[in-house]
C-alpha positions as CSV (number, residue, x, y, z in Angstrom):
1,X,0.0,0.0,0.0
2,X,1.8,3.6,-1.1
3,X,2.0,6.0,1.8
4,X,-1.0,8.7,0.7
5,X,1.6,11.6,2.3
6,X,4.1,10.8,-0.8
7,X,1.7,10.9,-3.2
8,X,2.5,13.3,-5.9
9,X,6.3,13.6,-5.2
10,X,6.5,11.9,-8.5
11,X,4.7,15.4,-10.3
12,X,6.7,18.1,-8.1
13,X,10.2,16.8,-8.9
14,X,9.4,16.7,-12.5
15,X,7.9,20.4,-12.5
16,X,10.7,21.5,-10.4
17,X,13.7,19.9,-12.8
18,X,11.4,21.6,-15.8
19,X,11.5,24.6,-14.6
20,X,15.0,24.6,-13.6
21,X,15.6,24.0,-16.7
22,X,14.0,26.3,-18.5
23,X,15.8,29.3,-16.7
24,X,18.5,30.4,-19.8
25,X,21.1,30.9,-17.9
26,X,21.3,27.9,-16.0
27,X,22.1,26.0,-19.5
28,X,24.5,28.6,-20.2
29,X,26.5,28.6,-17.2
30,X,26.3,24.5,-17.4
31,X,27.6,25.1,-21.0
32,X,30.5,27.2,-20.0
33,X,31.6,24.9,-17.5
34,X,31.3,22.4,-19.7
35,X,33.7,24.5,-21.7
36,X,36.0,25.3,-19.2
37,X,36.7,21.7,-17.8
38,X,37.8,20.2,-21.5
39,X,39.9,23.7,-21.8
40,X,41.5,23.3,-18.9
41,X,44.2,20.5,-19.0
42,X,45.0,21.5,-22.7
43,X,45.3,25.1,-21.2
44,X,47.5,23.6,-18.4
45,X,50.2,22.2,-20.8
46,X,50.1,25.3,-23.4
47,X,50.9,27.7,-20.2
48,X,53.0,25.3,-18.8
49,X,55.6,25.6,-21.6
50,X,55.6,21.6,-21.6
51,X,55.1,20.5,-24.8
52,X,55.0,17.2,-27.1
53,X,58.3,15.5,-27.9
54,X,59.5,16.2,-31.4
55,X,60.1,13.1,-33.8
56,X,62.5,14.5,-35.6
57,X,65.2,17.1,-34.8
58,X,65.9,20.3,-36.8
59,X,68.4,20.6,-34.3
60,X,71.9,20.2,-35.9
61,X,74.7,21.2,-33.6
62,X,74.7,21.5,-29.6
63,X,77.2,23.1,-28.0
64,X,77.7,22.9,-24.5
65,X,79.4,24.2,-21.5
66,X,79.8,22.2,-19.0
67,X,80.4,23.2,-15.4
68,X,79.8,20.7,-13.1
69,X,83.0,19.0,-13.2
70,X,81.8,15.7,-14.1
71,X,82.0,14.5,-18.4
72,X,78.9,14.2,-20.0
73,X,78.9,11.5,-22.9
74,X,78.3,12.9,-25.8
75,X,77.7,9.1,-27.2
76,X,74.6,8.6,-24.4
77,X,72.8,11.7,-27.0
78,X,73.2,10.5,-30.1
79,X,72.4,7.7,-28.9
80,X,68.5,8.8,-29.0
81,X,67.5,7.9,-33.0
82,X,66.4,11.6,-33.5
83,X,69.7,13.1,-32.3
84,X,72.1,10.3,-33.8
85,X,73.2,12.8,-36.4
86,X,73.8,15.8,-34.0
87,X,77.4,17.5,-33.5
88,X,78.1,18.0,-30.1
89,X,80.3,20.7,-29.1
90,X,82.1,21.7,-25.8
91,X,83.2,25.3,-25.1
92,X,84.6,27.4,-22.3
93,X,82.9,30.6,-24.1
94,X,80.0,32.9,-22.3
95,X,76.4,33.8,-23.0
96,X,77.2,36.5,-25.3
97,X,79.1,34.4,-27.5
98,X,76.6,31.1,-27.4
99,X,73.8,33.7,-27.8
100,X,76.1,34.6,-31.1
101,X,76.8,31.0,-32.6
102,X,72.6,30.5,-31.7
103,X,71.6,33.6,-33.6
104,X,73.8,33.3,-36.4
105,X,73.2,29.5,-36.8
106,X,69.7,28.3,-37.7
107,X,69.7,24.6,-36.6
108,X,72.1,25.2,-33.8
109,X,71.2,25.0,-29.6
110,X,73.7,26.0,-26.9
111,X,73.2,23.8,-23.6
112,X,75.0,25.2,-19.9
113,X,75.2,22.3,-17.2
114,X,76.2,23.8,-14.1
115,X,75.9,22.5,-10.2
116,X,73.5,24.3,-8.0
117,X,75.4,26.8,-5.7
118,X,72.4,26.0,-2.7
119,X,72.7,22.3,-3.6
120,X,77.0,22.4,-2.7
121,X,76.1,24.3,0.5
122,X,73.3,21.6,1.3
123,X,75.6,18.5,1.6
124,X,78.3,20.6,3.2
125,X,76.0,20.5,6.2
126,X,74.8,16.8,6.9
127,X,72.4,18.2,9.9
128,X,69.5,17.8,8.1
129,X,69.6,13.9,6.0
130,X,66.4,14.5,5.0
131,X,66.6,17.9,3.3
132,X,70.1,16.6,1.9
133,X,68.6,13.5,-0.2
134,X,65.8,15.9,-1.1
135,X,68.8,18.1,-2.5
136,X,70.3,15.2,-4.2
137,X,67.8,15.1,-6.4
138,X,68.3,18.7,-8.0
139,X,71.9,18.9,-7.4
140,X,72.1,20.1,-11.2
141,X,70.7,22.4,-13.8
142,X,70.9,21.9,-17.0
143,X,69.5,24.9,-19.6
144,X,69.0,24.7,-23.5
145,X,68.6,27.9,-25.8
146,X,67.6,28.4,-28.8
147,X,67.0,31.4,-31.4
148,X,63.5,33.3,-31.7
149,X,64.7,33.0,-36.0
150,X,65.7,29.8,-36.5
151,X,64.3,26.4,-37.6
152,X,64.4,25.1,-34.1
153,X,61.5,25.1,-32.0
154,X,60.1,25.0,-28.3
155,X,59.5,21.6,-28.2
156,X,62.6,20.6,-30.1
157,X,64.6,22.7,-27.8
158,X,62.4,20.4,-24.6
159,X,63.1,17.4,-26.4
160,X,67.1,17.5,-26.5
161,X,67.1,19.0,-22.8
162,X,65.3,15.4,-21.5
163,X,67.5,13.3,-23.7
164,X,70.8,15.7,-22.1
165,X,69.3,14.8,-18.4
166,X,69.4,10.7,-19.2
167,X,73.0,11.6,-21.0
168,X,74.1,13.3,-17.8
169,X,72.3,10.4,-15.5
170,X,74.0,7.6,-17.5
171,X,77.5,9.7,-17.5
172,X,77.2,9.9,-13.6
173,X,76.5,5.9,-13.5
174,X,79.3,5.5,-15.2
175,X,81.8,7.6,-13.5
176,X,80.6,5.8,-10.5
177,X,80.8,2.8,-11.8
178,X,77.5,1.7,-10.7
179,X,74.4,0.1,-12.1
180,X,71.2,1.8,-12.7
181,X,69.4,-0.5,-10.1
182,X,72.4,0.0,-7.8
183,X,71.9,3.9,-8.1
184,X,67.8,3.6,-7.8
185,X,69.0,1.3,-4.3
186,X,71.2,3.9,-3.1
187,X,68.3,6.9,-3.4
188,X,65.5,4.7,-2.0
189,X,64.0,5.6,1.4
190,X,62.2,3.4,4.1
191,X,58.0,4.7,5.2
192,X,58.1,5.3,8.7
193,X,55.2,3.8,10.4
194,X,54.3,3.0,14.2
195,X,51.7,0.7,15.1
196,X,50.5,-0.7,17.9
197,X,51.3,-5.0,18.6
198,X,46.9,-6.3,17.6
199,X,47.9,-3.6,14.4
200,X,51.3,-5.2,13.5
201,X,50.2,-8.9,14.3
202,X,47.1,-8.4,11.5
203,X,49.0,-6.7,9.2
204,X,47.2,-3.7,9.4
205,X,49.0,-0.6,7.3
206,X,48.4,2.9,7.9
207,X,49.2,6.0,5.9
208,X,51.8,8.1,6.8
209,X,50.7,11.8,8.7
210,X,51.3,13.8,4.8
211,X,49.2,11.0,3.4
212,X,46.1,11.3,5.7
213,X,46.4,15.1,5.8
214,X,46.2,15.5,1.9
215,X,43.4,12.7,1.4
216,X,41.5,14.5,4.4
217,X,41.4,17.9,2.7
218,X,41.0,17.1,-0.6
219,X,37.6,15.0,0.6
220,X,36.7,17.9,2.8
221,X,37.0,20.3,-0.2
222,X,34.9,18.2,-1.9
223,X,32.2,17.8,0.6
224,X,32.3,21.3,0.9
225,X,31.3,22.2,-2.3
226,X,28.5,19.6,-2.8
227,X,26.9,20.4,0.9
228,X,26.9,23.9,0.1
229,X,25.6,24.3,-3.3
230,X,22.8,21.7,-1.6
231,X,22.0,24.1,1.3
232,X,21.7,27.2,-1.3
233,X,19.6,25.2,-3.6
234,X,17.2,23.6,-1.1
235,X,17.0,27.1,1.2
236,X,15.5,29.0,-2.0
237,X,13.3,26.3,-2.9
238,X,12.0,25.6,-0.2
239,X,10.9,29.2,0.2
240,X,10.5,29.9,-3.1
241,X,6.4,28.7,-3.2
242,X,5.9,31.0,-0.3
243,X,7.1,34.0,-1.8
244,X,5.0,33.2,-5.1
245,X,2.4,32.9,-2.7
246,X,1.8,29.5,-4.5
247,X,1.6,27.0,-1.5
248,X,-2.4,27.4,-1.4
249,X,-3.2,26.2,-4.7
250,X,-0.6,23.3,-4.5
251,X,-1.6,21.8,-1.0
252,X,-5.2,21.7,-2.7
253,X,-3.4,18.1,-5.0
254,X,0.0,17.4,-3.3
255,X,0.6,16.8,0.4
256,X,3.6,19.1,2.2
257,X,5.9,15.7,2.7
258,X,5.9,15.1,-1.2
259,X,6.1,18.9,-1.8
260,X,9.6,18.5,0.2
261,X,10.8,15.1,-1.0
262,X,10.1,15.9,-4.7
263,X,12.2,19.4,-4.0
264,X,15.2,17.3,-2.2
265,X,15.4,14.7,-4.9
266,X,15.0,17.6,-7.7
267,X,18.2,19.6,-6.0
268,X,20.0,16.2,-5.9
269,X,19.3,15.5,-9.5
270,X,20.6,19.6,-10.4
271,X,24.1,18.7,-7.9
272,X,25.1,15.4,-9.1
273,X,24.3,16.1,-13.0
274,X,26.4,19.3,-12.8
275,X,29.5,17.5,-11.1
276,X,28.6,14.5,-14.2
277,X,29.1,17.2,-16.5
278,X,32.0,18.6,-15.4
279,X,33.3,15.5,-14.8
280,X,32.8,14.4,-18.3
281,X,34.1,17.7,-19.3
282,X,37.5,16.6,-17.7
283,X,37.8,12.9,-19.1
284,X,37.6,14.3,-22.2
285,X,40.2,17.3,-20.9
286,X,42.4,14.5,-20.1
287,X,42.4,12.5,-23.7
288,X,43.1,16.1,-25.3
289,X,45.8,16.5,-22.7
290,X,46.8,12.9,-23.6
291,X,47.5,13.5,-27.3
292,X,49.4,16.7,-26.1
293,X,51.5,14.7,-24.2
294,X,50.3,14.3,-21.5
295,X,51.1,15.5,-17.7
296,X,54.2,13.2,-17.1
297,X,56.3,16.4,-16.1
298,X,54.1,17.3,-13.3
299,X,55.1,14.2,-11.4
300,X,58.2,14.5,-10.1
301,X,57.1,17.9,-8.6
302,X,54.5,16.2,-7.2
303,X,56.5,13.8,-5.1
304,X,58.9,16.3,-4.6
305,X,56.3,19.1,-2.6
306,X,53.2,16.6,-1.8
307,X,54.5,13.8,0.4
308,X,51.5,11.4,-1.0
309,X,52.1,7.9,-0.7
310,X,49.1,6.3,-3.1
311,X,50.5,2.5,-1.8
312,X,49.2,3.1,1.4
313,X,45.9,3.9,0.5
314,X,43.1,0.8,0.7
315,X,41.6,1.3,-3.2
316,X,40.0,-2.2,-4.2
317,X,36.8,-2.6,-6.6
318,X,34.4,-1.5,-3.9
319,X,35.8,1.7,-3.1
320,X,34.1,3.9,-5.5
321,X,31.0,2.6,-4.5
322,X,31.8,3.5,-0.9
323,X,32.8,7.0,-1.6
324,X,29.2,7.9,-4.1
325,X,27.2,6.0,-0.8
326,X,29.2,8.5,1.7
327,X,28.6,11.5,-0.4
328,X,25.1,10.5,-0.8
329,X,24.5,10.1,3.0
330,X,26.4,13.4,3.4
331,X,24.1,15.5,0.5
332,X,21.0,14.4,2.7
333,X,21.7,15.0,6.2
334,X,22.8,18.7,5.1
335,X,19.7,18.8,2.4
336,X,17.6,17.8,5.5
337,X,19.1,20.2,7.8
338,X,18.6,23.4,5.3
339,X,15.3,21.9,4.5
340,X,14.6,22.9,8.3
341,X,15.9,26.7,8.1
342,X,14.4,27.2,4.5
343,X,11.1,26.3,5.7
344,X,11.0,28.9,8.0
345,X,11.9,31.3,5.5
346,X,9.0,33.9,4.5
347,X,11.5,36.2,2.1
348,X,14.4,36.1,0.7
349,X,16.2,38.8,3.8
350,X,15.1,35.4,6.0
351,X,18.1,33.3,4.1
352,X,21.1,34.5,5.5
353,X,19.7,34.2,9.1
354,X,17.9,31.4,8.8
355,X,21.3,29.2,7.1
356,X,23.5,30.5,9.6
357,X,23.1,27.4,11.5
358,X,23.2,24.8,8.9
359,X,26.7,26.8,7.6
360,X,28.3,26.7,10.9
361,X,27.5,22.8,11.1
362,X,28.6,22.5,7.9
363,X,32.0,24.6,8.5
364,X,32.2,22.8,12.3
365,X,32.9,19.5,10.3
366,X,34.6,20.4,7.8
367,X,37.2,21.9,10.2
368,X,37.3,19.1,12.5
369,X,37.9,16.8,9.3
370,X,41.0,19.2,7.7
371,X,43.1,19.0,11.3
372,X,41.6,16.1,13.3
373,X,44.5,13.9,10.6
374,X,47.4,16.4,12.2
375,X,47.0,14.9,15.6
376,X,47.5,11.5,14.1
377,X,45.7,10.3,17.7
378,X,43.4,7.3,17.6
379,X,40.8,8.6,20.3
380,X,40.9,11.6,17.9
381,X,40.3,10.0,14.6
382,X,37.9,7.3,16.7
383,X,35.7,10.1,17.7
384,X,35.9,12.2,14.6
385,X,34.5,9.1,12.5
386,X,31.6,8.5,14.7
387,X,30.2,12.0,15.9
388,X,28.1,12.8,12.9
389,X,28.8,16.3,12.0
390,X,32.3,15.4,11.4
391,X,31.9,11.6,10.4
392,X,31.0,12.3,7.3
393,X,33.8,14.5,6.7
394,X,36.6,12.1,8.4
395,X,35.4,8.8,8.3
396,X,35.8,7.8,4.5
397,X,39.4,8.8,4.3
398,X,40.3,7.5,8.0
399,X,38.8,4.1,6.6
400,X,41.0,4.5,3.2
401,X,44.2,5.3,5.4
402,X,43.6,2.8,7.7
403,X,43.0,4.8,10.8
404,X,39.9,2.9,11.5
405,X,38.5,-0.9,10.8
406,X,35.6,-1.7,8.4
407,X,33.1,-2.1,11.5
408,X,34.0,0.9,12.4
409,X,33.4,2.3,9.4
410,X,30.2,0.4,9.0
411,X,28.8,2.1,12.2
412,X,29.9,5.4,10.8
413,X,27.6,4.7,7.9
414,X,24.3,3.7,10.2
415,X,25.1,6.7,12.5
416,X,25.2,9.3,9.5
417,X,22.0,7.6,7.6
418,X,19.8,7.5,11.2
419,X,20.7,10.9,10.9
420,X,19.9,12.1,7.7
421,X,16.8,10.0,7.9
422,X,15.9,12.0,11.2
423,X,16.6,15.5,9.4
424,X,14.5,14.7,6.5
425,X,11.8,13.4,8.2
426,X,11.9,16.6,10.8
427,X,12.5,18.7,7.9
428,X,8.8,17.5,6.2
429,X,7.2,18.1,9.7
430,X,9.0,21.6,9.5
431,X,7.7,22.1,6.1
432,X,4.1,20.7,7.1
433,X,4.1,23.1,10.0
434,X,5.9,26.4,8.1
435,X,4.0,26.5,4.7
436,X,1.7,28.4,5.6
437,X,3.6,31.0,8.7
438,X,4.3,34.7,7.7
439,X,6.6,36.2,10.1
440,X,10.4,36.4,11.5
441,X,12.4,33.8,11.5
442,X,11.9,31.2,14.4
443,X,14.5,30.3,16.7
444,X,15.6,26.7,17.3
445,X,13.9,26.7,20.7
446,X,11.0,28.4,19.0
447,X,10.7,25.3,16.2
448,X,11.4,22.2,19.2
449,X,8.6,23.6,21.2
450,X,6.3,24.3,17.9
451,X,6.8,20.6,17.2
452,X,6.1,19.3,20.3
453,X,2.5,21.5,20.3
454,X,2.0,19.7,16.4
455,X,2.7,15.8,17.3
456,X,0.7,16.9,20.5
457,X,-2.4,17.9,18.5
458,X,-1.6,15.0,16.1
459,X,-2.0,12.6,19.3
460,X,-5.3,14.5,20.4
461,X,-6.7,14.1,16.9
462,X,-5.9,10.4,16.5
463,X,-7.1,9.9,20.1
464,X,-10.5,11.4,19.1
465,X,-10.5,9.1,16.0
466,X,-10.4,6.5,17.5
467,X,-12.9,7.5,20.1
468,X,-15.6,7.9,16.9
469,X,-14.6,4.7,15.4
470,X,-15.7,3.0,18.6
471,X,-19.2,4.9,18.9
């Protein structure tokens, strides 16, 4: 038997998605963001200066001045197909005579591989080991120029500088006499973990603190922007049918509860398609990118200023489908919460007021879930997970970085859905009891005790029912 109080939710979510819709500018702005997400990683590598590898070289001479004190093999060059025919020249001369033999020379390229001054002062001073392998790592620069006139371009020019780095790698192997696996050896480093004895005897493995602090706030950021485009969507139209003065005519076929629930499933639908097409606007951003050449530059900044160690990180086939159920749970318990303040909105002033209280919620757990991961405390990252305004925030990526257990986890998820199933349902016995008010905003004490008086003189009512259905 269909509950008669959800009858008709059905008809308002399909007139409030058509006439969504029908507003011009909310295709348009779709359409330029859209736009903007398949411009952007294309954009990314224009700006950059990173561009695709060349095929072929118009790149006939090199020369180079080398600095650093150790040979670089001119054989390890040409020993790349497209440079096999290129002369490589060593000089002693200065930029103003390179920048001559460049300018004057069409296919020509002047290379200058020096040793970082900062870099000789870092492993002067073995205080700090850490900073000192980081160093190890740029210990060199190596620059190629080329002229504005000539036949050689950007990319060309890129090309030859990457094949110079694995000619100067290779040259340092061999100096050393050492393998390429004996030099990758040497460089690696050990994760740093400590676990408690029931954690080491299961084989449980955490993140490190970098790890969990850069999963937490990208997930936060994320939350962020979904719960608060929800709050502003549900808040005006929730309060929109009051203003238009439009409630009368629509209570006459459709009951309060479906007006609500067809509103909240409506905004969902307007939330999640948006982030699709974005989303979609980036895939096909990154196959553009890909035939670019991709982003394989960006990496090794990456590791070098964001300590992330993806390894650590529990990703397995179910995963996806956990994060689109937390996000879910997390879009209704703060749809239900600014369901409650939009309903006791009777203008548009009444907004700001009347969100204040779903936005400080909102920004409670969201701060709680950006530095709870610094304290890298169990009792904090226990907590954190179950209290429900930050749970949702905290308890996905604790789970992923193996803070918590799956049953914790698990009672994370029932704790959050009691919740958003409580704030809906109270937010439909707001809406019941506010559709038809005209006034200031209501204080929370002032919308407790109005619901007591309504499931009061719901009790009285059914109690007289029942009294008739005797007689």
């Amino acid at each position: 038997m269909k509950n008669p109080e959800l009858r008709g939710i059905g008809t308002v979510f399909r007139y409030t998605v058509q006439q969504h819709y029908k507003t011009p500018s909310i295709i348009i702005f779709l359409v330029i963001l859209f736009l903007l997400a398949v411009c952007s990683m294309p954009a990314i590598l224009l700006f950059s200066g990173h561009e695709q590898e060349v095929t072929e070289t118009q790149i006939h001479t090199l020369y180079l001045r080398n600095e650093s004190g150790f040979p670089l093999n001119a054989a390890a060059v040409q020993a790349d197909a497209r440079y096999a025919a290129l002369t490589v020249v060593e000089t002693d001369e200065d930029d103003d005579a390179l920048s001559e033999r460049v300018l004057k020379e069409k296919n020509a390229a002047a290379a200058v591989l020096a040793v970082r001054e900062d870099a000789v002062e870092l492993f002067r001073s073995a205080a700090d080991q850490k900073k000192a392998s980081k160093g190890a790592k740029d210990q060199f620069t190596l620059r190629t120029v080329y002229g504005e006139n000539g036949e050689v371009t950007s990319a060309d020019a890129e090309t030859l500088n990457h094949v110079l780095e694995g000619a100067l790698h290779q040259s340092l192997l061999d100096s050393l006499a050492i393998t390429e696996e004996q030099a990758v050896t040497v460089q690696s480093s050990a994760v740093s973990q400590v676990a408690k004895l029931s954690e080491f005897k299961s084989g449980t493995e955490e993140s490190s603190t970098d790890t969990h602090v850069f999963l937490n706030m990208g997930y936060c950021y994320l939350l962020v922007i979904i719960c608060a485009m929800s709050i502003a969507h549900v808040n005006q139209t929730c309060m929109e049918e009051k203003v238009s003065k439009l409630v009368e005519s629509l209570l006459v076929s459709v009951s309060p509860t479906a007006l609500l629930a067809g509103k909240l499933l409506a905004v969902a639908l307007f939330i999640f398609a948006g982030f699709g097409i974005v989303g979609l606007g980036f895939f096909i951003s990154y196959l553009i990118a890909g035939k670019m050449g991709g982003f394989s530059f960006l990496v090794p900044t990456l590791e070098r200023f964001l300590q992330f160690n993806i390894s650590s990180i529990r990703i397995s086939g179910g995963t996806l489908l956990l994060l689109i159920l937390c996000i879910v749970i997390a879009f209704a318990m703060y749809a239900g919460l600014s369901g409650i303040s939009g309903s006791c909105c009777s203008k548009t002033e009444d907004l700001q007021s009347a969100s204040f209280l779903t936005m400080f919620f909102l920004m409670a757990g969201y701060l709680g879930g950006a530095f709870a991961p610094m304290f890298e405390n169990d009792a904090v990252n226990l907590f954190c997970s179950l209290f429900p305004v930050t749970s949702v925030f905290t308890a996905f990526p604790n789970y992923l970085c193996g803070k918590i257990g799956l049953p914790v986890l698990l009672l994370a998820l029932v704790i959050q859905a009691a919740t958003a199933v409580l704030l809906v349902r109270t937010a439909g016995r707001v809406y019941k009891m506010m559709l038809l008010y005209r006034g200031s905003v209501p204080k929370p004490k002032q919308i407790v005790r109005m619901l007591k008086e309504e499931r009061a003189a719901a009790k009285a009512a059914a109690g007289k029912e029942a009294q008739h259905g005797k007689e």
